[in-house]
Structures are given as structure tokens and as C-alpha cells.
Backbone as a ProteinNet text record, in pm:
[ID]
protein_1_A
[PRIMARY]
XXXXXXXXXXXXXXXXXXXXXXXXXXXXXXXXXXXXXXXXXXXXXXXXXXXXXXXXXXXXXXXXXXXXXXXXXXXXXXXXXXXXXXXXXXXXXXXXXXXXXXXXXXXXXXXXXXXXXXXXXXXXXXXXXXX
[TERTIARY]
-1512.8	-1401.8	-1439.6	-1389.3	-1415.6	-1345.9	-1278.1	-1151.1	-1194	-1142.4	-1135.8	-1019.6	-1043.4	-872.2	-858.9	-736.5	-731.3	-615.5	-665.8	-566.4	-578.2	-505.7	-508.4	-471	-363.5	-344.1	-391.1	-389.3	-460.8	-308.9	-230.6	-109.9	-121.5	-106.3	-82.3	-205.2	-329.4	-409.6	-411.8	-319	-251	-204.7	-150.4	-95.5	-152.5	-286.5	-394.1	-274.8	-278.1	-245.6	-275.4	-268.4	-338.8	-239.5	-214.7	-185.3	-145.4	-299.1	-314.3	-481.2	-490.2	-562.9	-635.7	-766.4	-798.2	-870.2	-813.4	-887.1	-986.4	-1114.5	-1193.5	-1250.3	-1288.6	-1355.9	-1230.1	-1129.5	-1028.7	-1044.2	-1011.2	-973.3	-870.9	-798.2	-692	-573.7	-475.2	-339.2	-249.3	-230.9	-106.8	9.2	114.1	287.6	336.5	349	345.5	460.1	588.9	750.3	777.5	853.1	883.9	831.5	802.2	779.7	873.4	894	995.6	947.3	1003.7	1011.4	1072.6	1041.7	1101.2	1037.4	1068.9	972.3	972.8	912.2	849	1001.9	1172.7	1255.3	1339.8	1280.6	1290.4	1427.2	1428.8	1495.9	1458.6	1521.5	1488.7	1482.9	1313.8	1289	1292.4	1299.8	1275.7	1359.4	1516.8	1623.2	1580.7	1622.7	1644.4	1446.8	1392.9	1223.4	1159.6	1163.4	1106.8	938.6	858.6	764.4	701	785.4	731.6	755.2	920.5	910.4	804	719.7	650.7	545.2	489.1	340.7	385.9	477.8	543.9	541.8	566.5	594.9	478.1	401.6	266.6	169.8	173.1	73.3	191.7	278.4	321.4	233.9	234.3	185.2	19.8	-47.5	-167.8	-163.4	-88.4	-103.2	-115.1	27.5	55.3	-71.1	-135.4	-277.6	-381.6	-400.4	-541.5	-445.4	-315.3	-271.2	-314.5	-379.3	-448.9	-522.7	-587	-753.8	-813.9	-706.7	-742.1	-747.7	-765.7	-722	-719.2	-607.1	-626.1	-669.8	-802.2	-881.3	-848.7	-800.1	-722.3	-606.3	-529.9	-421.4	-436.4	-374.9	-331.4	-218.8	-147.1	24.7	98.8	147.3	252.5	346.3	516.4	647.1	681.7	728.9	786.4	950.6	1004.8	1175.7	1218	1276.4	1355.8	1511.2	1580.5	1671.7	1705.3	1648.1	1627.7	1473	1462.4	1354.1	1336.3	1409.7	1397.3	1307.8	1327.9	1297.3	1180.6	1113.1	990.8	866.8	924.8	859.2	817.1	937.7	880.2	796.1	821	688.1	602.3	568.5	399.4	261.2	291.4	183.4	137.2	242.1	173.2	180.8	198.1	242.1	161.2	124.7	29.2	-116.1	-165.4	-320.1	-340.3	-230.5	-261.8	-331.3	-283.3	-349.7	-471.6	-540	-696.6	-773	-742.4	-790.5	-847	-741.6	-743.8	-827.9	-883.5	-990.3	-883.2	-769.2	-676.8	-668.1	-696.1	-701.4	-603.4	-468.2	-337.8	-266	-203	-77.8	39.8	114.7	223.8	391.8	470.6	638.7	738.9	790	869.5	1004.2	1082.7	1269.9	1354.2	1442.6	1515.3	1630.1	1710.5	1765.7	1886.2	2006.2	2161.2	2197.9	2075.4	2084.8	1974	1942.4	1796.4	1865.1	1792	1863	1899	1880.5	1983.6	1989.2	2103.7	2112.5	2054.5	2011.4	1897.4	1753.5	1683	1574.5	1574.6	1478.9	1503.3	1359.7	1262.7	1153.8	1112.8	1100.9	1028.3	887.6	794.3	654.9	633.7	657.6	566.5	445.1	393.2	235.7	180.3	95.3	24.6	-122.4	-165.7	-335.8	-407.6	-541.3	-675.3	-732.4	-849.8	-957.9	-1013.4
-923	-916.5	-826.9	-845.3	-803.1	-799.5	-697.7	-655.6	-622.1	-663.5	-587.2	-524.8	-463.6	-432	-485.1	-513.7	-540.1	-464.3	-356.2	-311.8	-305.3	-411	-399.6	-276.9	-251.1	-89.9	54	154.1	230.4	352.9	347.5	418.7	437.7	343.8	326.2	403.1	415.5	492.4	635.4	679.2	787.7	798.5	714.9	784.2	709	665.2	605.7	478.9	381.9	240.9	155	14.7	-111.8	-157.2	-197	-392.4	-464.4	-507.9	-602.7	-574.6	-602.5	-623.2	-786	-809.9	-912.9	-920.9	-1018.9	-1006.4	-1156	-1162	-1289.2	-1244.1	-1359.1	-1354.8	-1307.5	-1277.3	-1205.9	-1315.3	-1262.6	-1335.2	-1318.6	-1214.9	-1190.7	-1082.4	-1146.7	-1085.8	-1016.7	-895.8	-867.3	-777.7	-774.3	-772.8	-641.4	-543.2	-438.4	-419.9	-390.3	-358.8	-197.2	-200.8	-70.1	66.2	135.8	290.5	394.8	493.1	585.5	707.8	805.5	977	942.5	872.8	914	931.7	966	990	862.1	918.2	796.7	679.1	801.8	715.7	652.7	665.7	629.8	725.9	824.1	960.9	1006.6	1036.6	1091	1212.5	1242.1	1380.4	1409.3	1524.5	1602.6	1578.7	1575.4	1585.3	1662.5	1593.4	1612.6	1703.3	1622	1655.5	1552.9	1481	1404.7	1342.7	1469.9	1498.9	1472.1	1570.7	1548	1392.8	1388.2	1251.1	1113.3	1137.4	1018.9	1075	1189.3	1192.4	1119.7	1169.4	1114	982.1	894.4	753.3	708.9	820.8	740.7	753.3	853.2	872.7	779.2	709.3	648.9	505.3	444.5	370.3	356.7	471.5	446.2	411.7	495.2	457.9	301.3	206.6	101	26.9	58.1	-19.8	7.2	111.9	151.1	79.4	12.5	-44.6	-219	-224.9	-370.3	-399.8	-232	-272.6	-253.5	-175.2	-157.4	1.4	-2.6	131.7	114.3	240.1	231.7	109.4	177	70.9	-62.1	-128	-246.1	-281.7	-184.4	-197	-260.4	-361.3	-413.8	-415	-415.9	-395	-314.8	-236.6	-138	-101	-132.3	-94.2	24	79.7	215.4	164.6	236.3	184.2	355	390.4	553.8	547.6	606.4	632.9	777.9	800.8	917.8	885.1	790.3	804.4	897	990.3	1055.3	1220.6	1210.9	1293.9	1208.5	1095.9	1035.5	1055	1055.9	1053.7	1180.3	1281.5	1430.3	1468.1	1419.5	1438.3	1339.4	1278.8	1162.9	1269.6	1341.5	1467.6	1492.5	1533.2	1529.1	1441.3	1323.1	1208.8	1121.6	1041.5	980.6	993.4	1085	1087.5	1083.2	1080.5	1045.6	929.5	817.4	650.8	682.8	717.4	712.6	833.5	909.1	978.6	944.4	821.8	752.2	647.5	601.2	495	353.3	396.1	272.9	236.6	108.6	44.3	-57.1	23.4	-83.6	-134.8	-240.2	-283.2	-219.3	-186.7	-148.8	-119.2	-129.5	-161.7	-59.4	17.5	119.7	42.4	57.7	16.7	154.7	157.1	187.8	134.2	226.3	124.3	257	184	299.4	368.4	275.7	342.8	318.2	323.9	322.6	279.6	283.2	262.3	376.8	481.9	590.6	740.1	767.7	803.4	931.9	986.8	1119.3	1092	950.1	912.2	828.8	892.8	898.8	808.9	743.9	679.6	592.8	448.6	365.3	302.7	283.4	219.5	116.6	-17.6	-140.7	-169.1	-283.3	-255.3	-379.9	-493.5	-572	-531	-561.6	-518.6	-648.9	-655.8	-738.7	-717.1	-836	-801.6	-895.5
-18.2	73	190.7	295.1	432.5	498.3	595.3	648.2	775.4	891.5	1073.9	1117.3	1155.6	1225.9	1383.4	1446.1	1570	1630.8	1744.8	1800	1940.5	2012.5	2167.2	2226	2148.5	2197	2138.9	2143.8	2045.2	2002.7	2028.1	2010	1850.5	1788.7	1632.7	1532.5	1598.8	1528.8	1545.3	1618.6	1647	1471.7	1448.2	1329.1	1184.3	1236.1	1122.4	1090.1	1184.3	1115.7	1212.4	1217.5	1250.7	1333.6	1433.7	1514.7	1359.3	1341.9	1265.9	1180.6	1029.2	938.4	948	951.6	927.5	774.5	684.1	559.3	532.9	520.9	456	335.6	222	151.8	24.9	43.9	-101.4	-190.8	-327.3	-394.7	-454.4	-406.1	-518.1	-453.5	-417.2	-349	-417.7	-425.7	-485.5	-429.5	-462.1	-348.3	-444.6	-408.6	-445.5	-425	-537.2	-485.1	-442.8	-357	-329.9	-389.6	-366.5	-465.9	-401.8	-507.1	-452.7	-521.3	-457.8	-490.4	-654	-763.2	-860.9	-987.4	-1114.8	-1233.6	-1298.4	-1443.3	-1502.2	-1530.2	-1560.6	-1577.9	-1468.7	-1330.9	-1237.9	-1163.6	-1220.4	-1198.2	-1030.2	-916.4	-781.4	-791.3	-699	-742.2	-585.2	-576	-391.1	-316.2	-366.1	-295.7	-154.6	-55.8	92	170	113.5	137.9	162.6	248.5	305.5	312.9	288.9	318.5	124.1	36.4	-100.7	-146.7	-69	-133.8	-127.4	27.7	76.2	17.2	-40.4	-107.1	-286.7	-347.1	-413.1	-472.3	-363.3	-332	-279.7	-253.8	-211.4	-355.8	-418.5	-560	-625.5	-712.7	-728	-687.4	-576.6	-536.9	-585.3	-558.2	-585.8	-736	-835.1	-988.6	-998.3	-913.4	-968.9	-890.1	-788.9	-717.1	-849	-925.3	-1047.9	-1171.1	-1174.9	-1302.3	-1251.8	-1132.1	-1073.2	-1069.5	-1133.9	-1078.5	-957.5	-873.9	-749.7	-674.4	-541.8	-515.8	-306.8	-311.3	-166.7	-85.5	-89.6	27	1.6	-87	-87.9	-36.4	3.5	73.3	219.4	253.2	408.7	488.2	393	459.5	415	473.9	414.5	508.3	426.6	461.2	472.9	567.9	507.1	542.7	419.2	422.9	411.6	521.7	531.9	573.2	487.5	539.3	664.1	703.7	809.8	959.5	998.4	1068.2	1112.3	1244.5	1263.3	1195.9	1081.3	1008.4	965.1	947	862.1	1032.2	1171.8	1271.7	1281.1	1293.3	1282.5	1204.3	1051	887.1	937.7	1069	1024.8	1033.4	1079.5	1122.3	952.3	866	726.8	637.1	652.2	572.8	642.8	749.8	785.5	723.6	706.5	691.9	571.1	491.6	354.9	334.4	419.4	427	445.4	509.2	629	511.7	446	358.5	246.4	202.7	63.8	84.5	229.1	296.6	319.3	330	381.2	483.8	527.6	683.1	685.7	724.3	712.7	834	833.5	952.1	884.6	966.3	894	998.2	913.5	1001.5	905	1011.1	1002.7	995.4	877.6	884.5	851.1	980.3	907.4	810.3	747	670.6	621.2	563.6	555.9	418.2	281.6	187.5	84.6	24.9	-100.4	-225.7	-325	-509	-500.8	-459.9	-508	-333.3	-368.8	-192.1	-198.8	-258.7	-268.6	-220.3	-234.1	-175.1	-56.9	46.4	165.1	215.4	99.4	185.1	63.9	127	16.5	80.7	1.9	48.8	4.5	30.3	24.2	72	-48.8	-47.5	-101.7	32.5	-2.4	-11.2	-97.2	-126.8	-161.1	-116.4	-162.9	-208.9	-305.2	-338.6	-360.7
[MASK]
+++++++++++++++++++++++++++++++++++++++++++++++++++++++++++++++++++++++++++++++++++++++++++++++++++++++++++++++++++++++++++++++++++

């Protein structure tokens, strides 16, 4: 598998993400549902922390990418779903580089959105990955 990125503009690698991902050669797609700030009983942890919750929701994420067989660098698309943008734009300074660290080369689309599965969590991550 073999991946390019394309970015006419360069704004977005400002905050380590893609235009657009080009993927050839995969063999194998998988649609990664939401992850959240929560424990194993899907309990919300880091009431009003923005910042724990998206590392959180991001190690979360990586578990269910190594329960695929995969990791990071397989990732191509990723959602972020916040109920607070404002507050997820101010946290990209420490929440961004988590991607580009982990060797992730993603496209990716910011929503906001008015409520989550439970109104204590404030950021969800969707996650298409290859291989």
C-alpha cells in the first residue's frame, strides 16, 4: 500500500492534516466508529478538558486500530465531532501533533455538533484506515 497527500494549499499542515490522502495498492478498509474520552464501561472521563479528552479518544482509537491489526499510519480519514470548537481550535496546538507523531498522514473535517452520547464529552474521532 502507498499513500500521497495533496495539498494545494498549505494552511492545513499547519495543524498536521491533508486536502486530501491518495491511497493505491490497499487491500483492506476499515470504518472506525466514533471514540470518546470514556473507560472500558464506556463511562466519560475528563469532564470539561478538552485536551485529556482528545488524547483519550485518541489512545482509545489507536487500541481499536492494534485490535485490526493495524496502527496509526493506517489511518486516512479522520472526523473530529466537538461539541465546543472553539475550545478544540484553541487545544490544536496540543492535540494536533498527536496525528504526525503517531506517523499519521490524514484528510480530515472538523463538525461541530449540540450534543455527544453523553453531555460531559466534548470530542469524538472517526477513523478510516488501510492496509
Amino acid at each position: 500500500m502507498e499513500t500521497k497527500t495533496h495539498n494545494p494549499t498549505p494552511w492545513l499542515q499547519g495543524f498536521g492534516l491533508n486536502h486530501a490522502v491518495e491511497v493505491t495498492g490497499a487491500t483492506r478498509t476499515v470504518y472506525f466508529a466514533g471514540q470518546t474520552a470514556s473507560d472500558a464501561e464506556g463511562h466519560p472521563m475528563h469532564p470539561g478538558d478538552i485536551v485529556a479528552q482528545y488524547k483519550l479518544a485518541w489512545q482509545n482509537l489507536v487500541d481499536a486500530l492494534a485490535s485490526a491489526g493495524m496502527t496509526p499510519e493506517n489511518i486516512v480519514r479522520l472526523n473530529f465531532y466537538t461539541t465546543d470548537v472553539d475550545a478544540f481550535m484553541a487545544s490544536a496546538e496540543q492535540t494536533m501533533p498527536v496525528h504526525g507523531e503517531a506517523g499519521a498522514q490524514v484528510a480530515a473535517t472538523l463538525l461541530g455538533v449540540q450534543r455527544l452520547y453523553d453531555p460531559e464529552i466534548m470530542i469524538e474521532i472517526e477513523a478510516i484506515a488501510v492496509a
